[in-house]
C-alpha positions in Angstrom: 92.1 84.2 113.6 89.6 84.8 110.9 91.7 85.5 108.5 92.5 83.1 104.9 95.2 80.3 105.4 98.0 81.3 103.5 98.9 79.1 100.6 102.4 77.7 99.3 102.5 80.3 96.1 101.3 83.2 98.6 104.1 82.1 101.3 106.6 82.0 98.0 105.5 85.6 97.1 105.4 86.9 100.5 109.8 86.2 100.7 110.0 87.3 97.2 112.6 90.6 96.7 109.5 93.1 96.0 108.5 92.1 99.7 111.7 93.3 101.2 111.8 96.4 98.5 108.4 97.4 98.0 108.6 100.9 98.9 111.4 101.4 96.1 111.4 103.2 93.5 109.1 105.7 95.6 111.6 105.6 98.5 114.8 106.8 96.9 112.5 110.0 95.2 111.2 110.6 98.3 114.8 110.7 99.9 116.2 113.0 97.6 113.0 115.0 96.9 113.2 116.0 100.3 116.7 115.7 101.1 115.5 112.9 103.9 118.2 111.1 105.8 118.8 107.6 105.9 116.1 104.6 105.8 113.2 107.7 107.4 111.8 107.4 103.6 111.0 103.7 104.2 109.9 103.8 107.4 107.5 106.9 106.5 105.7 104.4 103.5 105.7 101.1 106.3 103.9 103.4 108.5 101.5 104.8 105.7 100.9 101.3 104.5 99.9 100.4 108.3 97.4 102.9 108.1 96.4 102.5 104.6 95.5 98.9 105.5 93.1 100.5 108.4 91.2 102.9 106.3 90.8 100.0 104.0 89.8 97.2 106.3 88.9 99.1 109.4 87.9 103.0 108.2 86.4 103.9 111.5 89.1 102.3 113.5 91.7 104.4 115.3 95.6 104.4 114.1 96.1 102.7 117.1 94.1 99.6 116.3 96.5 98.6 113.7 98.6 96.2 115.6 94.9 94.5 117.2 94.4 94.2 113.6 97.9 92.4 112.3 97.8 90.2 115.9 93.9 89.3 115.1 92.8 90.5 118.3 90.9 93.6 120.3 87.6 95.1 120.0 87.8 96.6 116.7 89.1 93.2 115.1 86.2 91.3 116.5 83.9 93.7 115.8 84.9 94.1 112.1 82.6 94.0 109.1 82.4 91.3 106.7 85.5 91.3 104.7 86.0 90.2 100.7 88.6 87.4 99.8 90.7 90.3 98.6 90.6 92.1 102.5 91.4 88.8 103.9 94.7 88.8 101.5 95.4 92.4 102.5 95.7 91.5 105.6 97.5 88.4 105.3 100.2 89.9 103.0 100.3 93.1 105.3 101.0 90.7 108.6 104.1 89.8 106.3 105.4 93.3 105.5 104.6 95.1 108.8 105.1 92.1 111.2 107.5 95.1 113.8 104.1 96.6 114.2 102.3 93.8 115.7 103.9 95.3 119.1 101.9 98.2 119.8 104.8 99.7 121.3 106.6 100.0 118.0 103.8 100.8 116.3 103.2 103.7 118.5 106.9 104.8 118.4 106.2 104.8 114.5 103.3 107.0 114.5 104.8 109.2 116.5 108.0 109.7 114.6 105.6 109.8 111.4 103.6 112.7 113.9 106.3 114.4 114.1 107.2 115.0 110.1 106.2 117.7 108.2 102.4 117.4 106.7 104.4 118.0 103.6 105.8 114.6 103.5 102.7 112.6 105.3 99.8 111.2 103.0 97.8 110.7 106.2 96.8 112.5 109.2 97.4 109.7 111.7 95.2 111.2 114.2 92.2 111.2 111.9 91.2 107.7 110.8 91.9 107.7 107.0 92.0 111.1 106.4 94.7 112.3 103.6 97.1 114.5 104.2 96.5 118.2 102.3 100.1 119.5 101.6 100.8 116.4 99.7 99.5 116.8 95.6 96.8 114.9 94.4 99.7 112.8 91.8 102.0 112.3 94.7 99.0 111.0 96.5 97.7 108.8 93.8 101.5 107.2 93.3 101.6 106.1 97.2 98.1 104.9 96.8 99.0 102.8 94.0 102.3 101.4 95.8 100.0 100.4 98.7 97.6 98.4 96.4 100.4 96.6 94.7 102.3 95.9 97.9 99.5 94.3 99.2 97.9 92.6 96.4 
């Protein structure tokens, strides 16, 4: 693996309470925004970090290639541009928060669910590499945006 060791304050942060609660305060509006049942707000943002992390490490990469890209492994990982110090901590911090979708069988489970929502709620379209979704407003858009960032900073 290519990627930067972690170090002793990183591990500290990574089990910090904003790692296991990153997606509120976002979360809870979504769930009652749309009147969404149970933990399907959370899940929606873990998935859309997944593949905000692809568009911004990997932007021609497939939604597929996310778990070859937590795991460190596959053609598009090996093949993968030069990355910043702050792409190497992306990734390390995302293999923290979305370590259930380093089996590409969940992850695929999860995109399709996420497939399956309304384009209303999704920020992406999974099936087009990095593409944003259109129903969603341009402030809603920006917020999610902005969670991502922070969650993986």
């Amino acid at each position: 693996m290519n990627a930067l060791p972690l170090s002793d304050s990183l591990r500290a942060r990574q089990l910090s309470p904003f790692s296991l609660h990153w997606q509120e305060p976002l979360a809870t509006q979504l769930r009652f925004q749309h009147e969404l049942p149970g933990q399907l707000a959370n899940r929606l943002l873990n998935v859309e970090l997944g593949l905000y992390l692809l568009a911004e490490l990997l932007p021609l990469a497939p939604p597929q290639a996310l778990p070859d890209l937590l795991n460190g492994e596959g053609v598009v990982y090996q093949f993968r541009p030069v990355w910043k110090p702050r792409q190497h901590r992306y990734l390390n911090r995302a293999r923290a928060l979305l370590a259930p979708y380093m089996d590409r069988t969940v992850w695929l489970m999860a995109l399709a669910k996420y497939d399956s929502l309304p384009t209303s709620l999704r920020a992406f379209g999974s099936h087009s590499t990095g593409s944003c979704g259109s129903e969603v407003n341009r402030s809603n858009l920006r917020n999610r945006e902005e969670l991502f960032r922070q969650a993986l900073a």
